[in-house]
N, C-alpha and C positions, 0 to 999 in steps of 0.2 A: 683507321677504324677505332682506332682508342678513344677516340673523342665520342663517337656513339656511345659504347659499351660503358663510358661513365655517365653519359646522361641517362642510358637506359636504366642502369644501377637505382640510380636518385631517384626517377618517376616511379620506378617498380614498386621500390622503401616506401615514400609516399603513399603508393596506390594500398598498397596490401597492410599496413602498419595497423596492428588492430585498434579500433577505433572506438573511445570512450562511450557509455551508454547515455542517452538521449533521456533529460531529467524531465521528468515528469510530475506534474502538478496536479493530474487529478482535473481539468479544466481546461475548455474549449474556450478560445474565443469565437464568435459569429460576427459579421456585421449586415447591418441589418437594414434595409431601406424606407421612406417616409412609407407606411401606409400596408405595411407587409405582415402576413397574419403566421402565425403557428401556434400549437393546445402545447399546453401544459398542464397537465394535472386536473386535464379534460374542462379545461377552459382555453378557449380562444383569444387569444392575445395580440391588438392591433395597434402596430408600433408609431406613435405620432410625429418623431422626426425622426433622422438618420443618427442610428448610434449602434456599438458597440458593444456586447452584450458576453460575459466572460460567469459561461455555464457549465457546470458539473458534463462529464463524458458522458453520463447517461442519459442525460436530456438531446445532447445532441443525435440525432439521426438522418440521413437523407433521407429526405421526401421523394419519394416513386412516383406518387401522384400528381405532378405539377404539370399544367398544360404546357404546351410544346409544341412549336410551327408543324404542323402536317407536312412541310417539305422534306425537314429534317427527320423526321418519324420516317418518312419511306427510307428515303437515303440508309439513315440506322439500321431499316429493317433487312434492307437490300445488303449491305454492308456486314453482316451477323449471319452470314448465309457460310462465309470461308474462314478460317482463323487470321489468312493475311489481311483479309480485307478489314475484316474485324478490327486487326491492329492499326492498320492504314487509319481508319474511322479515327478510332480513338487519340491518334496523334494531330487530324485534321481538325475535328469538331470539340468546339466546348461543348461540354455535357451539359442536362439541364440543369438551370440551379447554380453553374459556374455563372465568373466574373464575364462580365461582356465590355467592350469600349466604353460602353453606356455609364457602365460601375464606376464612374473616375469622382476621387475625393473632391468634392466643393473646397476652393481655396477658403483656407480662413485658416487665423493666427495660429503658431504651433501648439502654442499655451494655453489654445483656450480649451482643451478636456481637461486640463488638470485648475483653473480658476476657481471650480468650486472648493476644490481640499486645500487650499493654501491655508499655510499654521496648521493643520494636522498632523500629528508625530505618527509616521511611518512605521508600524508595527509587525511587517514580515517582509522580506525581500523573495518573493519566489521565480523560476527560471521558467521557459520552456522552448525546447530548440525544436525545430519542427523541421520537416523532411523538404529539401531541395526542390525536388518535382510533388508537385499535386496542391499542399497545404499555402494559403497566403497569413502572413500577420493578422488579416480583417477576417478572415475564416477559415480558420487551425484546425478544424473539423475534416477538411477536403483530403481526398485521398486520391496517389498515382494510379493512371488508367491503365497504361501501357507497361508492357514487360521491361521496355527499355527504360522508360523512367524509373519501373521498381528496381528494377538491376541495380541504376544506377546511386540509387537511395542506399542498397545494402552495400555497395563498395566505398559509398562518400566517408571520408574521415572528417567525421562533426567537428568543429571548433570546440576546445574544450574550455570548459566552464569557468577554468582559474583567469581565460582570457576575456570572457565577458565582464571578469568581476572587477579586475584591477582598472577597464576602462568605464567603471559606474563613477559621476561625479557626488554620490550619495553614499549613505549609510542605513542601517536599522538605528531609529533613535531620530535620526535628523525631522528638522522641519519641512513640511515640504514646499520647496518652493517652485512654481510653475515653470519660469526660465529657465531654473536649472534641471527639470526633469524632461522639457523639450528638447534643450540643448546637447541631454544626455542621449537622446533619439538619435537627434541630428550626426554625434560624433558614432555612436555606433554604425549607423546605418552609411556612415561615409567609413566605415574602415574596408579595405580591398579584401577579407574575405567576407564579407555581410551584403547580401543584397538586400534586405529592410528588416526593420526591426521596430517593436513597437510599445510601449510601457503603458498600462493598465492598470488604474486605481481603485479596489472594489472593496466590499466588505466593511465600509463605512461605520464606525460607531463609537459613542465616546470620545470624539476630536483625537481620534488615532483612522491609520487604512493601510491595508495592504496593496502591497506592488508586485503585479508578474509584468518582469522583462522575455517580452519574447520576441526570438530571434530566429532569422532563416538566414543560412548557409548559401553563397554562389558553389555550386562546380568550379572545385579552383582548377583543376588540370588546364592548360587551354594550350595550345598550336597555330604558329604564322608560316606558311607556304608558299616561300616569293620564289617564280622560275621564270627567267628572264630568258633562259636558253636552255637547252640538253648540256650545256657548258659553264652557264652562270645564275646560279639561284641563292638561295639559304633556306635554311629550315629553323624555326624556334620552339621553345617549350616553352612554357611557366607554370608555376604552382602558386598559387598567393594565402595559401593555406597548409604550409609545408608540416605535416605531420598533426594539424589540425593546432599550431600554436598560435595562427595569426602571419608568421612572416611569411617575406617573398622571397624566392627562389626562380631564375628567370635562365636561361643561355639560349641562343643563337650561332647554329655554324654553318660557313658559307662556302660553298664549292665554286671554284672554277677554276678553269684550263688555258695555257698551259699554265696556271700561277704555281710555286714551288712552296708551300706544300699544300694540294689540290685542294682537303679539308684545313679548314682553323677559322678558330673560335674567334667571330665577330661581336658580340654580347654575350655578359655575363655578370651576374650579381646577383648581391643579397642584401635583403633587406629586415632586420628587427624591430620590429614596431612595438611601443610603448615598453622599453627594459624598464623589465621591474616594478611598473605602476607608477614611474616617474614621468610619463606621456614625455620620454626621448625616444625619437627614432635614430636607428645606424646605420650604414649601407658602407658597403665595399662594392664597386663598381669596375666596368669596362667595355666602353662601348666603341663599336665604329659605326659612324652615319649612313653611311653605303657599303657595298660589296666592292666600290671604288676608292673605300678606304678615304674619302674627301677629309675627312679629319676621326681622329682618332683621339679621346680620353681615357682616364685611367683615374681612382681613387679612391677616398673615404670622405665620409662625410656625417656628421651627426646634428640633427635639428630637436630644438624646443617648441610648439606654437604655442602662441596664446589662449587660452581658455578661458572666456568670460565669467567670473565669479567661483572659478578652480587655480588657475596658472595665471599668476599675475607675469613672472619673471621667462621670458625665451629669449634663445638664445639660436644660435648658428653659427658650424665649424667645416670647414671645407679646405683638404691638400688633395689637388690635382695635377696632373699632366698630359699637355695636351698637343700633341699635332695637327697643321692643315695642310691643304694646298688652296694657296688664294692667289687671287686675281688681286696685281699689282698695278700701280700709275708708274709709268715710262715718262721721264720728260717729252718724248715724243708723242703721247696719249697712248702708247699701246698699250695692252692691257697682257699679262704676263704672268704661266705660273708658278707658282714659286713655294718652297717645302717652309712649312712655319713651326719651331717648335716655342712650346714656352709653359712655365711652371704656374700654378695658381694657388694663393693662400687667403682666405677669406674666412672673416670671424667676427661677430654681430653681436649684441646684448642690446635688451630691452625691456621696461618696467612698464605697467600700465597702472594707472590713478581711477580710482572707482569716483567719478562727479557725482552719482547718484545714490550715492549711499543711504540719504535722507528722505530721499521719496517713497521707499517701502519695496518691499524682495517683489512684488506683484510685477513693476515696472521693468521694462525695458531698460538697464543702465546703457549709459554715456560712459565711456571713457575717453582719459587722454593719456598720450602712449608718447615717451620719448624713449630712444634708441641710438647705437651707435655703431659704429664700421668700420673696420680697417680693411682694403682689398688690396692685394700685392699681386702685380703681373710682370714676371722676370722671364725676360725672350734669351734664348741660348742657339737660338738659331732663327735666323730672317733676314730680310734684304736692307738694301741699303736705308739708313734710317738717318732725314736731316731736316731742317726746320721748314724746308717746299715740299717732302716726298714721305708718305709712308711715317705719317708721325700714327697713325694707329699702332704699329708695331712698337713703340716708345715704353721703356722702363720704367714703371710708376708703381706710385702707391697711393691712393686713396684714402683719407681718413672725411669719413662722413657722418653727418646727428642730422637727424629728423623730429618732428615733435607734430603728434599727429590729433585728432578730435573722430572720434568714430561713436558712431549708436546704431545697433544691427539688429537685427530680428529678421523672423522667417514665417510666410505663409508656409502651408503646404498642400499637395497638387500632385497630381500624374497626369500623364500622357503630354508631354511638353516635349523633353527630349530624350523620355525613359516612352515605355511602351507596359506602364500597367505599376512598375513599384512607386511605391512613395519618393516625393522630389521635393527638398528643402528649396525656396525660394527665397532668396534673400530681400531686404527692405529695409532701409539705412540713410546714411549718407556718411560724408568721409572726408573730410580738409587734411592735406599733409603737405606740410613743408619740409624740404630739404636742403643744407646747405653744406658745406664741404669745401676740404682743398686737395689738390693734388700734387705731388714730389713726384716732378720726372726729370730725365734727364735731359732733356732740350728745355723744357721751362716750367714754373710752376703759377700754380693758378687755382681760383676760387671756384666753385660751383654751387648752382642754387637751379633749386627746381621747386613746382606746386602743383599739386594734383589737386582734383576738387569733382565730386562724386555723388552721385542721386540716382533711388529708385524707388519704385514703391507698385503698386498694383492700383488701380483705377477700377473702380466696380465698373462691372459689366462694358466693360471695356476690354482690360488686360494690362500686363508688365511693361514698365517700361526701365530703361534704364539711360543717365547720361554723365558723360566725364569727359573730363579737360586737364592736356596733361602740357605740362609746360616746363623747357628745361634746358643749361645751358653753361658753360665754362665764360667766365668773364674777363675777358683784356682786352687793354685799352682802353676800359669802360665800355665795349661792346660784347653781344654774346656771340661767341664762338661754337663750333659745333652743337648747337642746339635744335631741339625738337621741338614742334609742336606736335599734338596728337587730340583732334575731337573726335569723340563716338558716341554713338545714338543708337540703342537696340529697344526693340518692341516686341514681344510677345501676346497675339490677342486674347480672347478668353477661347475657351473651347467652342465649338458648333456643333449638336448634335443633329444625327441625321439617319434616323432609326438605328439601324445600327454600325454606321460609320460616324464617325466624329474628326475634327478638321480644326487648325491652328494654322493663323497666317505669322509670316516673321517678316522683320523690317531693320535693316541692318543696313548702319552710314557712320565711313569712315572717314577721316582728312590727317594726313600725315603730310610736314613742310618741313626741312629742312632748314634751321636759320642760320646763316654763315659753317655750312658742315662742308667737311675734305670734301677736295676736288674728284678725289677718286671714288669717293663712297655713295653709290645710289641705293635707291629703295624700287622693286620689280613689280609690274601688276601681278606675275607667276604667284603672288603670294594668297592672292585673294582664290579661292578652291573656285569659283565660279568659271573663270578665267584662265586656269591653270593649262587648260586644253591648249590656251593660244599661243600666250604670251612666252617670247625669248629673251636671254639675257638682253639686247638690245632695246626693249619695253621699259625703260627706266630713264630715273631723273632723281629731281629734288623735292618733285611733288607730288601728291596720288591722292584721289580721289575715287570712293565707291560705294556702287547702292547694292546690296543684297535684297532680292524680293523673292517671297517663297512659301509657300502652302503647302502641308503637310496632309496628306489623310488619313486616319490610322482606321486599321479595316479587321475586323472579326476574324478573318481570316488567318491561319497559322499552319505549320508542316513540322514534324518533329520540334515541336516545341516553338520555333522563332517564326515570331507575329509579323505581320506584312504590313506597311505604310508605301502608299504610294507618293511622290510630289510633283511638284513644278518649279522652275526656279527660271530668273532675268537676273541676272548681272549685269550690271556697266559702269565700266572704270577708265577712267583717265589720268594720262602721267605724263611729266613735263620737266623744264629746267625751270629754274626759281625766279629767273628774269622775265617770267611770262605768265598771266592769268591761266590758273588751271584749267579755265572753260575754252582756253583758246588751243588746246590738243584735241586730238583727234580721239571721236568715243567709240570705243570699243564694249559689243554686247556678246551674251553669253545668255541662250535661251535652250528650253528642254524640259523633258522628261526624266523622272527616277524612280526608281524604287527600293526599299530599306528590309532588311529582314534584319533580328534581332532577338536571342533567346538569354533573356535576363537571366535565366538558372544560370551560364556560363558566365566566362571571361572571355571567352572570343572577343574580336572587335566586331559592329556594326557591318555587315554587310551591302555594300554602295552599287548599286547598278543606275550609272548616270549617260546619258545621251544627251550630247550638248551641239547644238549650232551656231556657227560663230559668223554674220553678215557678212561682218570685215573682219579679214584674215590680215596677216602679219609674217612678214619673212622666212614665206612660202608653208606657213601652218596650212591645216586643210579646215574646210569648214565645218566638215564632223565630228567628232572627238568621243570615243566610245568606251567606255573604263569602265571597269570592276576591283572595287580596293576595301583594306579594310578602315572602319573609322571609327576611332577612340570617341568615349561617353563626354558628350559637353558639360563641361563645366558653367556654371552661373557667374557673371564677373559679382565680386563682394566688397564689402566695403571693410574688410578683415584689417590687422596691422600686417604690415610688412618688413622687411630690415631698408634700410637707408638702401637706394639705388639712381644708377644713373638713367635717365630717360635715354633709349634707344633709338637708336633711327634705323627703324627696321620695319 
């Protein structure tokens, strides 16, 4: 029980810790749609395109008066009759005058609100943090309905202010330049306690402007509840806002029986993000992959990223320790498991070259990024290890340089694979070469690999994105365990449909093997499509697969998390490498889903999937019925990297 009674400690600290006051500006922002009327100062004022409007408190008011579906009006009125129901209502229904699906940002470049003030000197930097539940970045006006959202607004511990400031890539005095006041959006709004954030240039005059940064807060508390049995489960916390400084703060402890001792702590870490305004992060870590303990880590780690036209120089440091139990090759081909231990040392440096220095701050820059590696994996326990068996386990070192060419920018967009906040879209391209050698103990040898990378946004169409990863140890003048890897993703534009709105996705993968161990496959189980079916025996040197998938995000919501229903076909095929991948057997994956999602939190996505599978697989059933949770998709980028080996995984 000691293992409770210290987490309890910690969340308690957190929850209660009094929490800094909420700076205030004096100013609302609104956002405002093409065609949309309000008085002022008993004039009538009708807005000609969609903008952003960043007014005195006193101006702003809700409108009572605003017409409003007749359906909704009884439901309300009906609903206003108990206090529960009352509340019910007001968690179920957007109010009048709220964001609807319909409200989603028209993609277009990040920079282009700040195009007009470039060379403008920045004459005030003002703040304003706004409340968790009710207020959005686009209308800071809006206020919590429910008692539970108010509740939970007077318990939240704000992010305090000294944290928003060391991660501004600006000053009072600076020039303004549009990439860099975009890009400053972008890194805010990607920091894990921020769910959107948004920077406003007003007050124009004299080739000087003032800047409010305003920022909204996720609900960091959040809780994972895995129960496998009355005898084998776990329970997690996390805080990603530990006392309102920005870090994380995360443990997991897993019970079961008879294991000796019933509790112990399966995850646990911490994390410091940006020490000191020097944009390093720190972590001290400790994880196990399962409650079956499959492999086990332990360690520190500290990273630099890059920052376009802030952070030229990153870097990355990493001492780990790490256990598995893996699945070994038998001269006889059994396959056998066996305890792996082994230590890891990894440490990276890298400089980026501004190409575009010349073309003017407006511009998108070009860089080129070289980099360097050294990775050390030292095994202190494993099987037998010789030049036919189990050379993955092999004592090595890595030294590897890279030398890369990137140019990135970002639309921006909702309701993709967020349900309402702001979503940086990246748009780029990206060549990287890697070459290397390795010291191990059975034999040393060369490595080279290329990546090469594209995307961008198609009017009225949609995203697409494509890369080609290629890569491989070379002896005898042949490649040795080597990858290939093609991918193809699509994202269309939005469809609206009164008040449902609908995004298709288009997802193709090809992963080959070229001359890779005898022992090392790659499993269709990895593709989530498929996951229902396929057993470790679904494997090869080859794999192939299509994701196909509709998404439709619906008005609909329940304390707080918004409802998307979908559809999804998968089908994938796997093989040995002496044989056309067309010539396996295809395996489909078709169904129903449904998504709930409350961006105020850090919970994960909520997955209710029903899949049927034509052809079944050693003795899978053809239903597969799951409820799980699922982490925020990331956008593949065309970012730098540190030097790495391409994976066959």
């Amino acid at each position: 029980m000691k293992y409770l009674y210290t987490l309890f400690f910690i969340f308690l600290i957190s929850f209660t810790y009094s929490q800094e006051k909420k700076t205030e500006t004096g100013c609302d922002s609104i956002f405002l749609r093409k065609g949309a009327e309000f008085l002022m100062g008993g004039s009538k004022i009708i807005i000609k395109n969609d903008t952003i409007l960043c007014l005195p408190d006193s101006i702003i008011q809700n409108n009572k008066d605003l017409k409003t579906n007749k359906f909704y009006n009884n439901v309300k009125k009906e609903a206003y009759k108990t206090k529960l129901t009352k509340e019910l209502y007001k968690l179920t229904f957007s109010e009048q005058g709220k964001a609807s699906v319909l409200d989603t940002i028209k993609v277009e470049r990040g920079e282009k609100s700040f195009d007009n003030y470039s060379g403008d000197i920045i004459r005030n930097i003002k703040f304003k943090k706004i409340d968790v539940f009710g207020p959005t970045v686009n209308d800071t006006s809006r206020k919590a309905d429910s008692w539970i959202e108010k509740t939970a607004n007077e318990a939240h511990i704000s992010t305090k202010l000294l944290v928003i400031k060391k991660n501004l890539l600006f000053k009072k005095g600076d020039k303004v330049n549009p990439f860099i006041l975009a890009n400053n959006e972008r890194l805010l709004r990607n920091l894990p306690n921020i769910n959107d954030a948004k920077i406003i240039l007003y007050n124009a005059s004299n080739d000087s402007v003032d800047v409010l940064i305003i920022t909204k807060d996720v609900f960091p508390i959040g809780m994972d509840l895995q129960i496998n049995s009355l005898k084998d489960g776990s329970i997690g916390f996390w805080n990603v806002n530990f006392l309102g400084y920005g870090n994380k703060i995360s443990s997991t402890i897993s019970y079961k029986s008879p294991r000796k001792p019933f509790l112990k702590f399966q995850e646990a870490s911490y994390k410091v993000q940006n020490i000191q305004g020097s944009f390093i992060s720190g972590e001290i870590f400790y994880n196990q992959e399962n409650n079956n303990e499959e492999k086990t880590d332990y360690g520190v780690k500290f990273e630099r990223k890059f920052i376009p036209l802030k952070i030229a120089t990153s870097g990355y440091f990493e001492i780990k320790r790490t256990r598995e139990y893996e699945f070994i090759y038998k001269g006889d081909s059994i396959f056998k498991t066996n305890t792996i231990k082994y230590g890891t040392q990894d440490v990276s440096v890298g400089h980026s070259i501004n190409l575009s220095k010349s073309i003017g701050i407006v511009k998108t820059p070009e860089y080129l990024f070289v980099s360097g590696r050294i990775l050390r994996e030292s095994y202190y326990k494993r099987p037998n290890v010789n030049a036919d068996t189990n050379q993955q386990y092999m004592n090595s070192t890595k030294f590897l340089a890279s030398i890369s060419i990137s140019k990135q920018d970002f639309y921006i967009g909702n309701y993709i694979f967020g349900y309402g906040r702001t979503e940086d879209i990246p748009y780029g391209y990206l060549a990287k070469f890697t070459g290397g050698y390795e010291l191990g103990e059975l034999y040393n040898r060369p490595y080279f690999g290329l990546k090469l990378a594209k995307g961008n946004y198609v009017n009225n169409w949609g995203y697409y994105y494509v890369s080609s990863d290629v890569g491989g140890f070379l002896i005898d003048k042949q490649m040795r365990e080597g990858t290939l890897k093609l991918e193809f993703d699509f994202i269309t534009k939005i469809y609206n449909y009164k008040k449902f709105s609908s995004r298709h996705f288009v997802g193709i993968n090809y992963t080959q093997g070229i001359n890779q161990l005898k022992d090392l496959n790659i499993s269709l189980s990895e593709d989530p499509g498929l996951s229902g079916l396929a057993r470790d025996s679904l494997i090869g040197k080859k794999r192939f697969w299509v994701n196909l998938e509709t998404m439709a995000y619906t008005p609909l919501s329940f304390l707080g998390f918004k409802l998307s229903v979908y559809c999804f076909l998968d089908m994938g095929l796997v093989g040995p490498s002496d044989k056309s991948i067309f010539s396996n057997k295809l395996y489909v994956g078709i169904g129903p889903g449904i998504k709930l999602r409350n961006e105020n939190l850090v919970f994960k996505t909520i997955v209710v999937r029903l899949a049927y599978f034509p052809i079944i697989h050693d003795g899978s059933k053809h239903l597969d019925f799951t409820v799980s949770g699922e982490s925020s998709y990331k956008f593949n980028n065309f970012n730098f990297t540190r030097p790495s080996i391409i994976k066959f995984e």
